[in-house]
N, C-alpha and C positions, 0 to 999 in steps of 0.2 A: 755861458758856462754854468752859471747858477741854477738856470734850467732844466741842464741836463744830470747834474749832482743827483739830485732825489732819486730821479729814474736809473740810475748807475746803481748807489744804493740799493734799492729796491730790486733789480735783477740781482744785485748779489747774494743778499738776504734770500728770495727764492731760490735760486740757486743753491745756497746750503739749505735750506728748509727742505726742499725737494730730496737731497741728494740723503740726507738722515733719515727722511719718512721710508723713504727704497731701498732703505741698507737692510740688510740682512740680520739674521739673530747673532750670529759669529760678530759680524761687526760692530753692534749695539753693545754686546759683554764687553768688548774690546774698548769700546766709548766710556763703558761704566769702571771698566777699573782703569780709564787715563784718570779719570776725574776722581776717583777715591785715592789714586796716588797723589794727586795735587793738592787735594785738600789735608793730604795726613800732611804732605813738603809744606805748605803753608800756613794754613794754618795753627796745627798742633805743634809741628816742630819748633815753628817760631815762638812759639807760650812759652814752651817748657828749655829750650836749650837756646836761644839769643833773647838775652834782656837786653830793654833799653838800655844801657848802658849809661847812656849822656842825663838819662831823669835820673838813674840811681846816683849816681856819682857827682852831681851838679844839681844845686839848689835854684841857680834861676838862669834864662834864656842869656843873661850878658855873662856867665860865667861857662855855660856849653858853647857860646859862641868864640867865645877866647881861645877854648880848649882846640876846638876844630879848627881854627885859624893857627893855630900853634903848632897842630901838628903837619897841616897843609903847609906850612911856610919854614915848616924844619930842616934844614941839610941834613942828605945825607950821607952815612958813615960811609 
């Protein structure tokens, strides 16, 4: 089984490697704005509009842990 791992890998990786080097111009632009949307969803949006929360709000790791055990273990309404 261990054996055959790498070599599975390995066609798959070709596989996509192959299949992006043969694509088209249509589909390269198409590649380029999935990945400029993702990065503006990930990375930028998460900076500016979800803070940590639990750092802001909680001084030390036993007191974010309490919180999120609190709200996990809350009935509810």
């Amino acid at each position: 089984m261990t054996n055959k791992t790498p070599n599975i890998i390995r066609q798959v990786w070709s596989f996509y490697v192959n299949g992006f080097r043969n694509m088209g111009t249509w589909g390269k632009q198409v590649w380029l704005i999935i990945l400029i949307k993702l990065f503006i969803m990930f990375a930028i949006l998460k900076v500016f509009f979800f803070p940590d929360f639990l750092k802001t709000n909680f001084e030390t790791d036993q007191e974010r842990s309490d919180y999120v055990l609190e709200i996990l273990t809350e009935p509810k309404e």
